[in-house]
N, C-alpha and C positions, 0 to 999 in steps of 0.2 A: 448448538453453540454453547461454548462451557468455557471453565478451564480444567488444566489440569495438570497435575505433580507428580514425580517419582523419583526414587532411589534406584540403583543398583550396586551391589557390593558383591567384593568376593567372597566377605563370610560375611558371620550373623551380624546385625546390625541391633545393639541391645535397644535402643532410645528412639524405634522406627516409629510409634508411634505419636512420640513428640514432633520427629523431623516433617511425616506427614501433614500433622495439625499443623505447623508452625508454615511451611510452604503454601500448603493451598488456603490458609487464612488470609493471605494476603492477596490472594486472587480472588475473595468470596463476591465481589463487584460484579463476576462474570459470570455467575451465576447462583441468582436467588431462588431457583424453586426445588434447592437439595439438595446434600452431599454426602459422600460417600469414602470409606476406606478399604483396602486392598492392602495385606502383607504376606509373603510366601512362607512356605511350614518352616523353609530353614533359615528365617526373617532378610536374607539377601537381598530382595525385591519388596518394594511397595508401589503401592498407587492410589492417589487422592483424585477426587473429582468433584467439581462445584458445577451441579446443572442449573442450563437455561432451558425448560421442555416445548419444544417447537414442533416435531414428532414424537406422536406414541409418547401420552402426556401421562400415560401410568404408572405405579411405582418398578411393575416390572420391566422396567426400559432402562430402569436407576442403573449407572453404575459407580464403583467397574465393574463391569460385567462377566461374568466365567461362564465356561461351557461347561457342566457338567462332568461328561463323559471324557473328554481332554485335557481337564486343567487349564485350558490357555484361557489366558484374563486380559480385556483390553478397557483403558480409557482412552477417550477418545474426546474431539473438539473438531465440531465443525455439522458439513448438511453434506452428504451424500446423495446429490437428485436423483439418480439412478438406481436407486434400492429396491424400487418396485420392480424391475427389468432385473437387474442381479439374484433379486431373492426366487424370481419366477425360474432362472437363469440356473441356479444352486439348486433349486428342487429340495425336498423333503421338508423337517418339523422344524417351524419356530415357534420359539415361545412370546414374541412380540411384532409388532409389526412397525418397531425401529432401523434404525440406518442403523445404529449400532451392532446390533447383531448380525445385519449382512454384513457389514466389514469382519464380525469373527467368524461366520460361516465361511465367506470369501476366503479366508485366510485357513480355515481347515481343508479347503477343497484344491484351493491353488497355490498356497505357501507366499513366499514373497511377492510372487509376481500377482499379487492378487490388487496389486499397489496399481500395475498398467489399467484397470477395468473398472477405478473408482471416479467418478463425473462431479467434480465438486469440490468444498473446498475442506481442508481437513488436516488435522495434526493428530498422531495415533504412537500410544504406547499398545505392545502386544508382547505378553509374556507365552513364552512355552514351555514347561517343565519339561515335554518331550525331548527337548535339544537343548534342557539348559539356556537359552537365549532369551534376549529381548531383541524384535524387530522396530521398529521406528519411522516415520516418514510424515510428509509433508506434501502440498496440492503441487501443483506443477506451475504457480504462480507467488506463491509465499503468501495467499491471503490469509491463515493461519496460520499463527506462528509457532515456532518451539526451539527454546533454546537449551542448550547445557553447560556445566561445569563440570569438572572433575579436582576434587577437595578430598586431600587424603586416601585414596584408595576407594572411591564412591563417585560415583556420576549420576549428579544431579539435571532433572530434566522438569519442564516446566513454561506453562504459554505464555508468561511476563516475565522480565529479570527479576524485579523486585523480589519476587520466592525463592531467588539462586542468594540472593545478598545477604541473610544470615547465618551461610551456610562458607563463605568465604571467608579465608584469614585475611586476607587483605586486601582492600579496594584500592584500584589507584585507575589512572587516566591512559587506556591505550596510547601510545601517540603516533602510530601510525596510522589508526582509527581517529583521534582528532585531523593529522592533515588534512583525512578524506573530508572532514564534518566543514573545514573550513571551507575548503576548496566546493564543497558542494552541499554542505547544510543535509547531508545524508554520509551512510560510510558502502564503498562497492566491495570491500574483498572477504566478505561475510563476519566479520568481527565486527562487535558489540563496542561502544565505548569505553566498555566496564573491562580492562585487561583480566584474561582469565575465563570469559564470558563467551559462547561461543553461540550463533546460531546455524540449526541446519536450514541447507541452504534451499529454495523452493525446488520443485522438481527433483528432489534427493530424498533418500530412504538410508537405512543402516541398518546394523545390528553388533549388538555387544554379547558376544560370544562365549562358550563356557569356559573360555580363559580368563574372561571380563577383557578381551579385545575389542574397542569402538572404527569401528568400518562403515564409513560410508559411500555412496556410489549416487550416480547422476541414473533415473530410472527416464527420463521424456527432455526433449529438447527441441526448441523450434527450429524449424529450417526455412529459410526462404529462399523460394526455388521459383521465379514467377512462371505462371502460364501464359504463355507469347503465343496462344492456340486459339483461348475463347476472345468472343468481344465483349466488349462493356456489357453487353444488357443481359450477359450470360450471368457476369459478377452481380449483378445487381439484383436479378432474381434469385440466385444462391445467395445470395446475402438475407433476403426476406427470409426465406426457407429457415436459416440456419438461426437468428434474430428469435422467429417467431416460437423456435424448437427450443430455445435456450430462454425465453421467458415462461415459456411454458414448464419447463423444467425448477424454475428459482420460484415459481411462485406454488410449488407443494410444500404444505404446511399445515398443519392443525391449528394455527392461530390464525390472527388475521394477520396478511401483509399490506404495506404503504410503501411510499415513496420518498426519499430525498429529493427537492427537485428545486435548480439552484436559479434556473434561467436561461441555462445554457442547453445547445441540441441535444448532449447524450442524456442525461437525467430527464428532461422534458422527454424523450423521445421513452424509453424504458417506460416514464408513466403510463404513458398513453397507450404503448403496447401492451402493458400490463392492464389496461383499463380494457382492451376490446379483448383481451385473451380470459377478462371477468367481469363481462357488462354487467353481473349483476351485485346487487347488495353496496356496500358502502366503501369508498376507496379513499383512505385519506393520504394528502401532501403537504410534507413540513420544504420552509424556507424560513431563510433568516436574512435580519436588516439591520442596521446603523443608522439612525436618524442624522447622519452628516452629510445628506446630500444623496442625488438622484446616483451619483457614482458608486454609493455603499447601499444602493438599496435595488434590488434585483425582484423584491417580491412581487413587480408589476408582469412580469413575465409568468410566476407560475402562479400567477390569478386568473390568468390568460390560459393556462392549461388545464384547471380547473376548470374551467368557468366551461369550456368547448368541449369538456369528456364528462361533466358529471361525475365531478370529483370535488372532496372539500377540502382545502388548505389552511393550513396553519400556518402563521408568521410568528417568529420569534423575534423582537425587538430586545437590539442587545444595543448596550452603552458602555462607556467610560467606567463606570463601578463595576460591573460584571468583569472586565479584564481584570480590575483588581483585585478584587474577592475571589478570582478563580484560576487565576492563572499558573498558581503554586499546582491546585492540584491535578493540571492539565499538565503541565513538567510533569509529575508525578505517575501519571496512568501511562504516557507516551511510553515513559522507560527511557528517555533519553531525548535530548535536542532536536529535534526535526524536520526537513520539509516545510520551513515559512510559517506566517500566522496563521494560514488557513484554519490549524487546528482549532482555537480558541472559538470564534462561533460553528464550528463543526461541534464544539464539546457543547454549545449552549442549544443547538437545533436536536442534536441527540436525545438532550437530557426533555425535551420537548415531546421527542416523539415518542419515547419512552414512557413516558407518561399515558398514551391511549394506548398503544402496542408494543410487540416483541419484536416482530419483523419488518423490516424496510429494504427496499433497493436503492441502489447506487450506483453511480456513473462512470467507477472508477473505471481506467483501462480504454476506454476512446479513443483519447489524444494517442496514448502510446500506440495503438494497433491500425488505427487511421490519419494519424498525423494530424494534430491539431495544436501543436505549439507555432506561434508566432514565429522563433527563434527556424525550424525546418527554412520557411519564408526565406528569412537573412542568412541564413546560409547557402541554401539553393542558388539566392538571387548572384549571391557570388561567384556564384561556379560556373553559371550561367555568361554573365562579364568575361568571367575569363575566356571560358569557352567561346562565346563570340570575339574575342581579339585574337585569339591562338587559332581558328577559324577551326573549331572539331565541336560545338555545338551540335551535330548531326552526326557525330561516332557513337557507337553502340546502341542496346536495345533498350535504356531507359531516358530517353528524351524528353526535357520540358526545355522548352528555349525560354531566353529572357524576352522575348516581345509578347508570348503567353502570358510570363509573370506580370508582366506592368500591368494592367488593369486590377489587381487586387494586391498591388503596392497601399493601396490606404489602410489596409488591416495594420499595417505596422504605422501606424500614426502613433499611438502612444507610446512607442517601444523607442524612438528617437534617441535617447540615451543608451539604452544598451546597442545599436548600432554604433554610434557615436563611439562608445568605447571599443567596439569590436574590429573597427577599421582603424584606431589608433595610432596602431602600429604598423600600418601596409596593407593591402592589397593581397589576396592569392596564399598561395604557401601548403602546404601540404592538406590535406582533409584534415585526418585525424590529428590536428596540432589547431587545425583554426577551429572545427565544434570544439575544442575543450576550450579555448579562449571564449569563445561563446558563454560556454556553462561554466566557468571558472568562478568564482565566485571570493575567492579569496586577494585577485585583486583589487576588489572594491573595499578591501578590507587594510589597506597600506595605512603603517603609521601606528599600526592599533597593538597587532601583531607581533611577537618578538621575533626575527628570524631566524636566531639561533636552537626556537623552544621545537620550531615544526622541520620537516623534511618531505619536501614537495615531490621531489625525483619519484620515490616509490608511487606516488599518485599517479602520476603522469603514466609510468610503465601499464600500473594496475587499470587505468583506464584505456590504453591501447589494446591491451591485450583484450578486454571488450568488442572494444571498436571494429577492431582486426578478427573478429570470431570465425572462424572457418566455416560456420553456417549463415553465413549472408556472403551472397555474391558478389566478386569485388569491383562490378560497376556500378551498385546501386549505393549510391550515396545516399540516398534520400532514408533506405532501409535499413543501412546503418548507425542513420543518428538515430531513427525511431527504437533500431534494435538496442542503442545504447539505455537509452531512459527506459526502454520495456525489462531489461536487465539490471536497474540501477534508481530510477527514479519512481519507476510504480513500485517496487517495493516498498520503498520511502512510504508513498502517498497509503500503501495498503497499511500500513504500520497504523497511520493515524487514522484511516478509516477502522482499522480494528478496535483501537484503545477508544475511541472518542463516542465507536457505541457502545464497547461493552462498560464503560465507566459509569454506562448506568442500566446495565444488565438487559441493551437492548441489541439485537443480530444485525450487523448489514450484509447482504448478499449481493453481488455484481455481475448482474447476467452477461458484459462485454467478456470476461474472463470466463469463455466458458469455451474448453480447448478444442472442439470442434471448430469455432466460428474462431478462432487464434490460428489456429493451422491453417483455415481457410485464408484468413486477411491476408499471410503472410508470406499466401501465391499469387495475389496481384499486383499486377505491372505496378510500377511505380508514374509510369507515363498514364496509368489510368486511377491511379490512388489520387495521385496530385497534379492531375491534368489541370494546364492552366495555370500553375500555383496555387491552386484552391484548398484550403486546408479543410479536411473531414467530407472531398468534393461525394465520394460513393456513400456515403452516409444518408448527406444533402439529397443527391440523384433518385437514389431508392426513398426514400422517408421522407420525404421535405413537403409533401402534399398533405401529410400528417399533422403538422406543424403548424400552431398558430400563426398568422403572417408575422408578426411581431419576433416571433424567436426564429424564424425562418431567413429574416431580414437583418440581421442585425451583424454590427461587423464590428462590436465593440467587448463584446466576451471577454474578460480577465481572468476569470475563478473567480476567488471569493475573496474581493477585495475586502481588506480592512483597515480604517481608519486609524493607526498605530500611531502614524508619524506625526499627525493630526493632532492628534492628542500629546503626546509628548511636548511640541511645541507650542501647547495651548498652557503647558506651566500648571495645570491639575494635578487631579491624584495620579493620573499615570503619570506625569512627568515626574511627581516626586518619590512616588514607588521604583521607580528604573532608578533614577539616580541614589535613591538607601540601597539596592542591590548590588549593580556596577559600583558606585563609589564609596562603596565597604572597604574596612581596613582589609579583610578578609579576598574578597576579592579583585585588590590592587597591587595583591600579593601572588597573585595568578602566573607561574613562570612565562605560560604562552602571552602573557600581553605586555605590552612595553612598556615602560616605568613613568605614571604620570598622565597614563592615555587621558587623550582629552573626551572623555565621555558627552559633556558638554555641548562642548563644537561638534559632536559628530552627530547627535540630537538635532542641531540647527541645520547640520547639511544634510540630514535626511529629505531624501524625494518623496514623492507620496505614497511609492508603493517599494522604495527600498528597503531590504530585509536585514541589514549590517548590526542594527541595535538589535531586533528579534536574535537573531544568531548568537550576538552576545549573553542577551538576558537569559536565555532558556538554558545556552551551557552553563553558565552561573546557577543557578536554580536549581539545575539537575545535579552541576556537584556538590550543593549543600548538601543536596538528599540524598544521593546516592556513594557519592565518596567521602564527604565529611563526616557524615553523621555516625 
């Protein structure tokens, strides 16, 4: 886990050694145990690199790294599970016993395609004097990022924006990338906020050619094809199988590994897998709280997983001051507005566990791969309605009736307003028109808004054309909303799991995203994924025996509530810190909002868990820092 920078030019680049220092100094967060520089004889190409040493903790592991005998040089970001298996797999001499160097052996022996064989998550520059080229690419999930620009006849590449941003003539505000942000507090058509800012896209690779031509291509793509052959207990024991192979795989490391564990089935589950796959020696687990109440404080659950696996946990108690003292520089590490509050005690349990260790696991990827949003629920339960009045409940092969649903109709107790709003307007109506009313997110945002500043229409297309993906079958509703957010929102969420550990130079690894058991989920029936309406039901089926009664039982799961609104309307420092940001000369001046917004009242009509001020505050924030300044 690292970051890491680079150049490519068509000729010599006089000032490579500035451009280098000056990008990957701004990443040095991402890694403290050493850094490195890379420039080619005819200064055209660089590469910088800030390590975090998790394998092969020796100097000779440092990069970037060159082969000798070929000249090819790679920096690289990220964990490679499979290196052991690849390097055996490659044959002959290494000089370390890093992932690194299989990816350049890899790459000597198979050329591009050496990208299909890598298990893990990863972002990779690879120069070849041989061909003049640079290759490039990225995991098949986006959990490492890497983005680019091209400024002047040079294409800048780099794991955070922020290292792209003194290398731009001009910052300004995409704004087809803002529609998305409103609309969904994330952007889907791989542009950056930052106009000019480009990211490559997960499961994509490229390369910049000896003409300095940028070519990129899609190398992996999920298909969901269900198997209407096995039964349930077939899925559920391939499920253990593949689970216990892909824990096994995330927890090779020369350091020690922990846990994130928040309360909820996947993280609790991941621990405790993790704890019997290394009964021995010491295994720690962070969580975090809010002293406002049994709603904001979840640490009673992973006391409970501790407490049953011989595991020690740590609680982070976070408060009212902490948002304020820190929230600048949680803007600041994300690279841009994102994905709800979750992040702020996500950055404070981080900086927690950072503290004993390097390495932790993570949850991410559950919900998306076994459905576990609320919203699946209210949408299904729709179609379901319908289906029973148009009497075709019982056409085709993914079947959940509405009389299955109703017994775990009380999961959506607290979701009553977003129902509320979701049924608004009518009844029924095409799929992919009512999930995006669903996830829409910019109606809750009327009033605030200028109409004039945003343009919705490309939104709407850019997310059918998702929805609509030729690799999900077109009767399974249920595998299209999941394929939507698996496309669209865990990126999101992986953005903030990246930035929020490494802003303090700690790794998170997410054994759900391990493409094996991806490819696996996303041949189960959808009549056995969410048989019953049960959300995360094969999860529960296989694992739930695992599971303290307590997180086994429980039908109130939010995420990682936070007390935001709470606070705002309690007239403290956060109320007064929101209101000097929003009700700035500076940002009342903002084309996208409307003359006079009443920030105020919208403070007062905040719900408990509404995200409309967050949304506002962070885009503020981020374009102090990143377009103002």
């Amino acid at each position: 886990m690292c970051g890491i920078f680079g150049f490519v030019a068509a000729s010599a680049v006089a000032q490579a050694e500035k451009i280098l220092a000056t990008g990957i100094e701004r990443q040095r967060h991402r890694g403290p145990d050493g850094q490195g520089t890379w420039i080619s004889p005819d200064r055209q190409v660089g590469f910088a690199h800030m390590r975090l040493s998790i394998i092969d903790l020796s100097e000779q592991a440092s990069q970037p790294m060159r082969h000798a005998e070929s000249g090819v040089v790679i920096t690289f970001n990220g964990e490679i599970y499979n290196y052991r298996e690849l390097r055996h797999e490659i044959g002959g001499d290494f000089h370390t016993t890093s992932d690194t160097e299989v990816i350049l052996q890899a790459y000597l022996k198979w050329g591009e395609e050496c990208i299909d064989r890598l298990r893990g998550m990863f972002s990779f520059l690879v120069w070849d004097p041989r061909r003049n080229k640079v290759f490039f690419g990225r995991d098949r999930f986006g959990i490492k990022p890497l983005y680019y620009t091209e400024q002047n006849g040079i294409v800048y590449f780099a794991s955070e924006i922020k290292a792209l941003t003194p290398f731009m003539d001009q910052r300004r505000i995409c704004r087809k990338a803002l529609s998305e942000y409103f609309s969904f507090q994330f952007t889907i058509s791989g542009g950056a906020l930052l106009e000019g800012v480009h990211e490559v896209p997960a499961a994509h690779c490229g390369v910049i050619n000896e003409n300095r031509e940028l070519k990129i291509r899609r190398y992996w793509e999920i298909h969901y094809e269900p198997d209407l052959y096995h039964t349930e207990q077939y899925f559920v024991e391939r499920l253990r199988e593949l689970m216990a192979e892909s824990i096994d795989l995330h927890l090779r490391a020369d350091v020690e590994v922990g846990a994130y564990v928040s309360g909820g089935v996947d993280s609790s589950l991941l621990a405790i897998l993790a704890r019997e796959s290394r009964p021995s020696g010491p295994f720690r687990i962070f969580n975090g709280r809010f002293n406002e109440g049994a709603a904001y404080d979840e640490s009673r659950y992973a006391q409970d997983v501790a407490n049953e696996n011989g595991m020690s946990c740590y609680v982070q108690d976070i408060n009212e001051d902490d948002f304020v003292e820190n929230i600048r520089s949680i803007i600041y590490h994300l690279d841009g507005p994102i994905a709800g509050p979750g992040s702020f005690p996500q950055f404070m349990v981080s900086r927690l566990a950072a503290s004993k260790l390097k390495v932790v696991l993570g949850g991410q990827g559950g919900d998306e791969i076994f459905g576990g949003y609320a919203r699946y629920l209210v949408a299904y339960f729709e179609q379901c309605i319908k289906g029973a009045i148009e009497g075709t409940s019982h056409n085709g092969q993914f079947i959940v009736t509405y009389e299955s649903i109703i017994p775990n109709l009380v999961t959506l107790k607290s979701y009553q307003p977003l129902i509320k709003e979701f049924w608004s307007e009518g009844l029924f109506g095409p799929r992919d028109e009512r999930y995006f009313r669903l996830i829409n997110r910019a109606n809750l945002l009327g009033g605030v808004i200028e109409p004039a500043a945003v343009d919705f229409a490309p939104v709407l297309d850019a997310y059918k054309k998702i929805f609509w993906g030729d690799n999900v079958g077109p009767e399974a509703y249920f595998d299209r909303m999941t394929h939507f957010d698996f496309k669209t929102l865990l990126p999101a969420l992986l953005q903030v799991e990246d930035r929020m550990s490494m802003a303090h130079g700690l790794e998170s690894r997410v054994p759900f995203l391990d493409h094996p058991l991806v490819q696996f989920a996303a041949t189960i029936p959808p009549n056995i994924k969410f048989a019953n309406g049960e959300l995360k039901r094969l999860l529960r089926v296989a694992f739930g025996a695992r599971l303290p009664d307590s997180i086994r039982n429980r039908s109130d799961k939010m995420g990682f509530p936070v007390p935001l609104n709470q606070w705002l309307k309690s007239k403290g420092k956060a109320s007064e810190f929101v209101q000097d940001i929003l009700g700035s000369t500076r940002a009342k001046q903002r084309d996208y909002l409307t003359r006079n917004a009443d920030i105020g009242g919208m403070i007062n009509s905040q719900g408990a868990f509404n995200r409309n001020l967050w949304a506002l505050l962070s885009l503020e924030i981020w374009q102090q820092e990143f377009v103002d300044a």
